[in-house]
Backbone as numpy.savetxt, mean C-alpha at the origin, in Angstrom:
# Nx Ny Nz CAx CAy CAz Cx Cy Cz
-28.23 10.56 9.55 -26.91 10.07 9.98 -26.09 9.70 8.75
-24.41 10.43 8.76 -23.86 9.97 7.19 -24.11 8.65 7.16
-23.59 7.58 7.79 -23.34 6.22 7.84 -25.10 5.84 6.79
-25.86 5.44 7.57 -27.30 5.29 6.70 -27.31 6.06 5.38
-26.68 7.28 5.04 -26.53 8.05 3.48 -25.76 7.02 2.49
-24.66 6.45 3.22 -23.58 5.70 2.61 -24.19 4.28 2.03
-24.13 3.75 1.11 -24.44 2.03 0.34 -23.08 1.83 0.49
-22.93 0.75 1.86 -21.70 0.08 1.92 -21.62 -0.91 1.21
-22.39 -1.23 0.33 -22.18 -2.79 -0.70 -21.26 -2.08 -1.76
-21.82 -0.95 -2.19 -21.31 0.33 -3.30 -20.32 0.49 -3.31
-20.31 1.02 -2.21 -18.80 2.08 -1.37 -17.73 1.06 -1.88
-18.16 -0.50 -1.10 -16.82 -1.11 -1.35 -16.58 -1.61 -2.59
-17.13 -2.07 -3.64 -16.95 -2.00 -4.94 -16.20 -1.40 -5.56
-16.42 0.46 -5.11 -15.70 1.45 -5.51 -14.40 1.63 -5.20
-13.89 1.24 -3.77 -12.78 0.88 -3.32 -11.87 -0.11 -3.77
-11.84 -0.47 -5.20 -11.12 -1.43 -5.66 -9.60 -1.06 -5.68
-9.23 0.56 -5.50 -8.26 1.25 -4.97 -7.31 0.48 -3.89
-7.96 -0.30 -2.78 -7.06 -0.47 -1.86 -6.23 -1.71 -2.42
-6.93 -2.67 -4.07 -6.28 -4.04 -4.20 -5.61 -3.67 -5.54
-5.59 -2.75 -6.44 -5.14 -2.88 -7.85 -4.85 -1.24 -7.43
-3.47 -0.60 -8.29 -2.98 0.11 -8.31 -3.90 1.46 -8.71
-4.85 1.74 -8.90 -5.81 2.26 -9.95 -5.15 3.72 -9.62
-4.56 3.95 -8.36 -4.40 5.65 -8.12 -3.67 6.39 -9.11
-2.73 5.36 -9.45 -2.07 5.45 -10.28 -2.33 5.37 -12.14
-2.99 4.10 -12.26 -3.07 3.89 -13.41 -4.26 4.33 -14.22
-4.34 4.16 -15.42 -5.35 4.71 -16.68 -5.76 4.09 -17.61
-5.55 2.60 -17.63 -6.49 1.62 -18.14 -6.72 0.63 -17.38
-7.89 -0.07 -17.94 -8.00 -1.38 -16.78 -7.70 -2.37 -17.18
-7.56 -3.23 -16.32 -6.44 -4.45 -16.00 -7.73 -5.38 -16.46
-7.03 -6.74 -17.00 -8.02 -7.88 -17.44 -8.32 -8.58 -16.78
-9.17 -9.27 -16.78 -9.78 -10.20 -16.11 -9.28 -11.62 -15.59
-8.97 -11.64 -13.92 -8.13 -12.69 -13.79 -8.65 -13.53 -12.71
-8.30 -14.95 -13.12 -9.46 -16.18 -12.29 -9.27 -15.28 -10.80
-10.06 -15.60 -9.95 -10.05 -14.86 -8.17 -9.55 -15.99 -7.54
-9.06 -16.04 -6.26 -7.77 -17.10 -5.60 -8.31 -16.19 -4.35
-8.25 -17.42 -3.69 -8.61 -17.40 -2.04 -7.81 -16.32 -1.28
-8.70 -15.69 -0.91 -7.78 -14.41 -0.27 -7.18 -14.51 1.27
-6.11 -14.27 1.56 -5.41 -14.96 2.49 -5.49 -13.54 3.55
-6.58 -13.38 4.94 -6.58 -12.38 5.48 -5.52 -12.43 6.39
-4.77 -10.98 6.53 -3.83 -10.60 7.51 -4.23 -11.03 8.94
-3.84 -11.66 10.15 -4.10 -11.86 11.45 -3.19 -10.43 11.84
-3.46 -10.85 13.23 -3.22 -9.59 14.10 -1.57 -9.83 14.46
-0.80 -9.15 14.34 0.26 -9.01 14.48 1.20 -8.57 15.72
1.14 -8.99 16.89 1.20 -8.33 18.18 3.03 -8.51 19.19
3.88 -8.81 17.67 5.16 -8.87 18.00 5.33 -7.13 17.69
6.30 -7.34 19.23 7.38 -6.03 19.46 8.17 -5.70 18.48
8.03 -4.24 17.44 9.22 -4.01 16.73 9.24 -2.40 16.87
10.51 -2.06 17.09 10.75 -1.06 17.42 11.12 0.00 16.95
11.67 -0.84 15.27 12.65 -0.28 14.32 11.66 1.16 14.09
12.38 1.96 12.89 11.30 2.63 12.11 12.29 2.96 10.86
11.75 3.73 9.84 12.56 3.63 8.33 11.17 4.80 7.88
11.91 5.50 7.12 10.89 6.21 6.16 11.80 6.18 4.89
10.95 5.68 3.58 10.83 5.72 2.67 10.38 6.96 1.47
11.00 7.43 0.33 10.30 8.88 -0.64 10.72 7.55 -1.33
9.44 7.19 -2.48 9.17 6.73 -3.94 8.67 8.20 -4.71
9.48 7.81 -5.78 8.89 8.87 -7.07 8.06 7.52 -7.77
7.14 7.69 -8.37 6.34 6.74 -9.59 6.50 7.28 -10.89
6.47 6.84 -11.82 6.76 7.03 -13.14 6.49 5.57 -14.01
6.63 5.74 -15.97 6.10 4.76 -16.30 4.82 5.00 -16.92
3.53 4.87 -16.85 2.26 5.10 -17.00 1.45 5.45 -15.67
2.39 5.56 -14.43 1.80 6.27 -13.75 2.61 7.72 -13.32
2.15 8.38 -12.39 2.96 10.09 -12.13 2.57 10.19 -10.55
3.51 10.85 -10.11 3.18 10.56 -8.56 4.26 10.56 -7.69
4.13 10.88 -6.32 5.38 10.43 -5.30 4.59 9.86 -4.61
5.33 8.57 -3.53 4.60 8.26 -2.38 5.56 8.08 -1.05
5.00 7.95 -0.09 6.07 8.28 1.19 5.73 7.19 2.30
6.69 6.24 2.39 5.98 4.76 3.46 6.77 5.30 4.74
5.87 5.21 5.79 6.43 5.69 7.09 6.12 4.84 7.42
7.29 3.88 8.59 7.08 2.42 8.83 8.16 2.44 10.67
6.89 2.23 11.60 7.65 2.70 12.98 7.36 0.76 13.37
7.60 -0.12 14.19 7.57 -1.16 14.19 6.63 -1.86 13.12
5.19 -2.64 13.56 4.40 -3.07 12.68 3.33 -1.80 12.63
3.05 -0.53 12.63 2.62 0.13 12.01 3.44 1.18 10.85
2.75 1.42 9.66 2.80 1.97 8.82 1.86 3.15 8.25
1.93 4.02 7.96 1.49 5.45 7.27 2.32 5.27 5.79
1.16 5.57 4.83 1.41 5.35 3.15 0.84 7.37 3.26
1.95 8.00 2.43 1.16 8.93 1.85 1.07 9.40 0.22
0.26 9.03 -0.42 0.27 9.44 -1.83 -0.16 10.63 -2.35
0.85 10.82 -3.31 0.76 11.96 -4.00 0.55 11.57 -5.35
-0.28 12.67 -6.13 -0.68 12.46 -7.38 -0.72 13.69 -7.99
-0.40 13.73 -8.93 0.13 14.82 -10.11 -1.21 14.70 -10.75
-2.50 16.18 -10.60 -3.27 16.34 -11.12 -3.37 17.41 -11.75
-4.37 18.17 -12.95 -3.73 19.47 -13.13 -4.35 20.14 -12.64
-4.91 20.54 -11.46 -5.16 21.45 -10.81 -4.48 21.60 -9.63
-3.03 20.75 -9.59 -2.75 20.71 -8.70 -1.96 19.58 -7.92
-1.79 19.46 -7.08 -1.71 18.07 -6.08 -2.60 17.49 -5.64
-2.69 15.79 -5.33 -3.79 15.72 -5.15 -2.96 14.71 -3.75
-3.21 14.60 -2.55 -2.34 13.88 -1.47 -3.85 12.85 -0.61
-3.40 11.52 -0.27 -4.29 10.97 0.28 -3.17 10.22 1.41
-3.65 9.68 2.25 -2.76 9.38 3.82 -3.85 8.00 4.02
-3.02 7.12 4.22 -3.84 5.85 4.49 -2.68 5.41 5.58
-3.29 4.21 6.85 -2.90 4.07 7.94 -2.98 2.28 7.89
-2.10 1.46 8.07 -2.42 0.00 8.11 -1.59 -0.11 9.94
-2.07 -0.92 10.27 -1.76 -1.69 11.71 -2.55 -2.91 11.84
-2.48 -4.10 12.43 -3.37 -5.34 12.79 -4.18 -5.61 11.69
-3.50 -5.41 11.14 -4.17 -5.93 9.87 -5.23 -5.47 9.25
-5.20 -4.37 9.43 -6.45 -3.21 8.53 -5.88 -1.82 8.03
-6.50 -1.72 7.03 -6.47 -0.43 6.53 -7.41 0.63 6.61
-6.59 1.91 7.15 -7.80 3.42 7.32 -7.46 4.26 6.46
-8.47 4.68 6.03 -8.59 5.98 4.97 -9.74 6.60 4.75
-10.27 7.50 3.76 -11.02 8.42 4.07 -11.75 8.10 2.58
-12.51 7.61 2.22 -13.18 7.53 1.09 -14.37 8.78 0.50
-13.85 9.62 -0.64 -14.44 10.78 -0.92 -15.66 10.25 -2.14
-16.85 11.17 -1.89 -17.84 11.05 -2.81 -17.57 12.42 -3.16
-18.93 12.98 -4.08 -19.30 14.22 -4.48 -19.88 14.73 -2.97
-20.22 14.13 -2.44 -21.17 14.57 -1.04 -20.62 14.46 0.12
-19.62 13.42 0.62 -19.17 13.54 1.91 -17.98 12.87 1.50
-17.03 12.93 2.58 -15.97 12.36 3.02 -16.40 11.55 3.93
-15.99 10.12 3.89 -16.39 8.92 5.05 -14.77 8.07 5.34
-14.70 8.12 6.80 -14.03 7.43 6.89 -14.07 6.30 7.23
-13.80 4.86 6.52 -13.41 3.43 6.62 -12.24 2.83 6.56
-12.38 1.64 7.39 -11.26 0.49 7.27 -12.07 -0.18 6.72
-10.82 -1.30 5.99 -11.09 -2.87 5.34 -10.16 -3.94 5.93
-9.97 -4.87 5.79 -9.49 -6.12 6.19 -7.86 -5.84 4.89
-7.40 -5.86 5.41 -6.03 -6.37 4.20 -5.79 -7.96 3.80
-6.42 -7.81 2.46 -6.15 -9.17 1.82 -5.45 -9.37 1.09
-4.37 -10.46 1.27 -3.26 -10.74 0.90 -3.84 -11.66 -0.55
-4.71 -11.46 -1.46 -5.15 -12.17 -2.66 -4.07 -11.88 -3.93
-4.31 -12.46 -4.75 -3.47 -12.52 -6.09 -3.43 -11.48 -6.64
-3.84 -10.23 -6.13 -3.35 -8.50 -6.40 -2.53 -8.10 -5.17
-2.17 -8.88 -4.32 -2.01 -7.86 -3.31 -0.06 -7.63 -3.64
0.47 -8.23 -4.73 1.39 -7.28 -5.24 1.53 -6.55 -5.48
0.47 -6.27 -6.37 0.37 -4.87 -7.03 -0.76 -3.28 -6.12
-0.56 -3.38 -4.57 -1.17 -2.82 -3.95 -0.36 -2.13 -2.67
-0.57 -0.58 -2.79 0.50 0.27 -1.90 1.13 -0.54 -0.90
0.32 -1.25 0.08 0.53 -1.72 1.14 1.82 -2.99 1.14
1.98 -3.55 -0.19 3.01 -4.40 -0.47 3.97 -3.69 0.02
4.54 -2.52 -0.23 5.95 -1.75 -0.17 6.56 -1.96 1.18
5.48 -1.85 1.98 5.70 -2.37 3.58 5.78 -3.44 4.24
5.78 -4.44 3.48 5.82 -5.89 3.52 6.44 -7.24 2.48
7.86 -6.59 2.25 8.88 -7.21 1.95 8.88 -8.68 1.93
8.59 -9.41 3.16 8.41 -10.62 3.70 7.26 -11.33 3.39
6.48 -10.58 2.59 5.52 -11.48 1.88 5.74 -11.38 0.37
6.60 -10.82 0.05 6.89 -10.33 -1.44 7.58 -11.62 -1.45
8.72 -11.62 -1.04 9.49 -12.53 -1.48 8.94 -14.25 -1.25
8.22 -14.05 -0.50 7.85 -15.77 -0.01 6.93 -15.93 -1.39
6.51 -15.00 -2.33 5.75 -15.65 -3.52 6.80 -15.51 -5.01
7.60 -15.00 -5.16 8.54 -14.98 -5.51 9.83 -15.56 -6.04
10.46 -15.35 -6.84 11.56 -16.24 -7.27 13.00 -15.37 -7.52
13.94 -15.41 -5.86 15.17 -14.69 -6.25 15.89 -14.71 -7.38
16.34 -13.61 -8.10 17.52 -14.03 -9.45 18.01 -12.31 -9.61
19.59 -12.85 -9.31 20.46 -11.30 -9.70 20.23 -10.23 -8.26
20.65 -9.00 -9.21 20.53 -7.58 -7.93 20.76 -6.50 -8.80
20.71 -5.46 -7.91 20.97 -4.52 -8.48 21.14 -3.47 -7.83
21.41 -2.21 -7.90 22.06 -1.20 -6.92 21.01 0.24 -7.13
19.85 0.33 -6.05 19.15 1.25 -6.13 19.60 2.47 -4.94
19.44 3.95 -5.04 19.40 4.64 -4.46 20.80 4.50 -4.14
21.57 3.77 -3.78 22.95 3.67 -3.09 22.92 1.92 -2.24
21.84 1.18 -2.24 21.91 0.12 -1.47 21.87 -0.89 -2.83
22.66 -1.75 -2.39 22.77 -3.43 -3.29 21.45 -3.76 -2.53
20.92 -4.47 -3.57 19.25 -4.94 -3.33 19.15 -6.09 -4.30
18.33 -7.47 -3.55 18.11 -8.59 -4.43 16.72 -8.58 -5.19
16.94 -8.83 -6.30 15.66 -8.91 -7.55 15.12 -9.95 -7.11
13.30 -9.68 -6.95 12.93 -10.87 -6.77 11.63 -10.64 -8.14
11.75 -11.68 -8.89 10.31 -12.02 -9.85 9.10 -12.57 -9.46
7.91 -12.24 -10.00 6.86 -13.02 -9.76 6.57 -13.39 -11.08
5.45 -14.73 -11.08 5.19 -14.99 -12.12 4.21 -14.50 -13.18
3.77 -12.97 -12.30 2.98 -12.18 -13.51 3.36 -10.91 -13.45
4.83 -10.97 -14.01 5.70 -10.61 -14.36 6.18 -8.90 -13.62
5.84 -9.21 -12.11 5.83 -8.29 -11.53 7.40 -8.10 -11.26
7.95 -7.15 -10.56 9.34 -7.17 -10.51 9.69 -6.47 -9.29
10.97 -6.95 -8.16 10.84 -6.20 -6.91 12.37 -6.26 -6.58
13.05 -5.03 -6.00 13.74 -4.77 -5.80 13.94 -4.35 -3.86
14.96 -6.27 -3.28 14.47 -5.63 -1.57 15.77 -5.47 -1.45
16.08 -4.34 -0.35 17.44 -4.22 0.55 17.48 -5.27 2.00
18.35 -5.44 2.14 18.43 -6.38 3.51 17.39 -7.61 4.15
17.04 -8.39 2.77 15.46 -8.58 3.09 14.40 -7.95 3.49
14.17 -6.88 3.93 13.49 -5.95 4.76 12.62 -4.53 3.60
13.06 -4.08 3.07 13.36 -3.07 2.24 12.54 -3.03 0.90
11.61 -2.97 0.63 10.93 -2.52 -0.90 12.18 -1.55 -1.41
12.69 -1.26 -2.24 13.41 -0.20 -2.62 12.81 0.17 -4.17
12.57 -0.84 -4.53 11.62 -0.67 -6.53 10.28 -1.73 -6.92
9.64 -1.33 -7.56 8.48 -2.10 -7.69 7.86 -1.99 -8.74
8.08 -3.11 -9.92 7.24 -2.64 -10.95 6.32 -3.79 -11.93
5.55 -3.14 -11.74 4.48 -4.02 -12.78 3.07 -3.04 -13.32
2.94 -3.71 -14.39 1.66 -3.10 -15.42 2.52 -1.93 -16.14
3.58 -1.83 -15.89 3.93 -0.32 -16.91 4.22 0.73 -15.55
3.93 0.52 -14.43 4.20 1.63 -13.65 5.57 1.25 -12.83
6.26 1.81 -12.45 7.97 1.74 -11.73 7.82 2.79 -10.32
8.05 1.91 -9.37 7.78 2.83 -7.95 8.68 2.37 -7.80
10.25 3.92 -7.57 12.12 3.37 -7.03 11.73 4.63 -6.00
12.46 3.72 -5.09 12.72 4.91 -3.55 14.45 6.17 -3.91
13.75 7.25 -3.60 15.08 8.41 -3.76 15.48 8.71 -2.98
14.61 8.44 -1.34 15.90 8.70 -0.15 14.79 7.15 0.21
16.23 6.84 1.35 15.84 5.92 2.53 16.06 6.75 3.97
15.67 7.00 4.81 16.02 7.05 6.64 15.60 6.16 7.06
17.04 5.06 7.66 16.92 4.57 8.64 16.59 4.86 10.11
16.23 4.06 11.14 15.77 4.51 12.35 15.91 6.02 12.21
14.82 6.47 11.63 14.72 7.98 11.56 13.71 8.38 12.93
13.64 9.15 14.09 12.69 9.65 14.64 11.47 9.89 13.96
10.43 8.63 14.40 9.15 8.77 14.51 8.39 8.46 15.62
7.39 9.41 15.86 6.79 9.60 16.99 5.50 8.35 16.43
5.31 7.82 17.24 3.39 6.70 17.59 2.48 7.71 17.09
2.48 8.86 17.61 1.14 9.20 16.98 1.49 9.53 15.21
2.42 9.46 14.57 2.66 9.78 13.11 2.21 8.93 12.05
2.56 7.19 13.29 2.19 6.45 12.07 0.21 5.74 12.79
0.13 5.93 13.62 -1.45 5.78 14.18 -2.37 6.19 13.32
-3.92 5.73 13.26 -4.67 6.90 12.44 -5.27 7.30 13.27
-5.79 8.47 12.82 -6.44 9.80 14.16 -7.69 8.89 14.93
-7.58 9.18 16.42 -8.13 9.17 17.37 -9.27 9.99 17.58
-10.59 9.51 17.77 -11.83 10.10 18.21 -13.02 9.91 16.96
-12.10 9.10 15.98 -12.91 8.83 14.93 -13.30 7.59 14.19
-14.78 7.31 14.21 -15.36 6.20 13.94 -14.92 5.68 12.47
-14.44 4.75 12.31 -14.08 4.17 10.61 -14.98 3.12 10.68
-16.25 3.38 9.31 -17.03 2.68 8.93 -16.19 1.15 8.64
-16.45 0.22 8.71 -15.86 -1.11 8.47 -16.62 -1.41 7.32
-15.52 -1.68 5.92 -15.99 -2.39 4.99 -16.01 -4.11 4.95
-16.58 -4.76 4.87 -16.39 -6.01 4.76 -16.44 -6.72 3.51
-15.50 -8.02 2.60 -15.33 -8.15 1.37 -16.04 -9.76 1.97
-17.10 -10.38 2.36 -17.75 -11.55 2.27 -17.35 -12.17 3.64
-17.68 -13.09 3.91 -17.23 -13.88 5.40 -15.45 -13.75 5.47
-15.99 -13.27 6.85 -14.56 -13.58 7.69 -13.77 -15.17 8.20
């Protein structure tokens, strides 16, 4: 059975992907005290809106990524500039978890994790979709005019930098050397439930990061 092939202590180690930018980046980040990680609850307010987002990345990283955002679910799709090619991965957050497909040399497995809101979770895809926690750690100052929308600068104090539209809106995002600016916005653009869902009929191994 794959599941018994898999060392889920391993696996998730290796997944340090879902909290530090790594898809992107090419050196590693230093060593920083760990801070109580604040888990996402279940989120079960009505929203109806939807918005799709195109980021180009640039900086020390290379890449496009694409946030598809239909009420409180979201679809992240990343792209990565490899040279053989493209390299595209599709990750799914809702109720407070994240799905994706974690590749070895040997299998493809698919797992969720818990989304933890810890002292990286700035610097982690899933921020872009959650504006409203950006700014509550944050310190407004100035604006600036991305894509075509006036957007307020918000700072953090490790020296991250964020650019929101309407409160609502990631529009730029940068820290460590990498710059993620959005090149189109669609508002209430037609999206269908099953676009931003993750596929149906399939078991996602559950990673777990210590007591719940």
């Amino acid at each position: 059975m794959l599941i018994k092939i898999l060392n889920v202590k391993s696996l998730y180690i290796n997944i340090a992907v879902l909290t530090v930018v790594t898809f992107f980046l090419f050196s590693g980040c230093g060593e920083e005290k760990k801070k109580e990680a604040k888990i996402v609850s279940q989120n079960n307010i009505s929203d109806t809106t939807s918005v799709v987002i195109k980021y180009t990345v640039s900086g020390t990283g290379s890449g496009n990524i694409t946030v598809t955002k239909k009420g409180n679910k979201v679809k992240l799709e990343l792209e990565k500039n490899a040279g053989d090619g493209k390299n595209i991965e599709t990750r799914f957050i809702s109720d407070g978890w994240i799905y994706f497909y974690f590749a070895t040399e040997t299998v493809v497995q698919p797992v969720k994790s818990r989304v933890n809101k810890d002292h990286l979770y700035l610097k982690n895809f899933a921020s872009l979709a959650d504006a409203e926690e950006i700014i509550s750690r944050t310190k407004k100052g100035g604006n600036e005019t991305i894509s075509g929308f006036t957007c307020d600068i918000f700072d953090s104090n490790d020296g991250s930098k964020f650019s929101i539209y309407n409160g609502k809106y990631v529009l730029q995002s940068s820290f460590d050397g990498i710059i993620i600016r959005a090149e189109s916005v669609n508002f209430n653009s037609l999206v269908r439930d099953k676009e931003v869902e993750k596929p149906a009929g399939i078991e996602f191994l559950e990673l777990t990061a210590g007591p719940q």
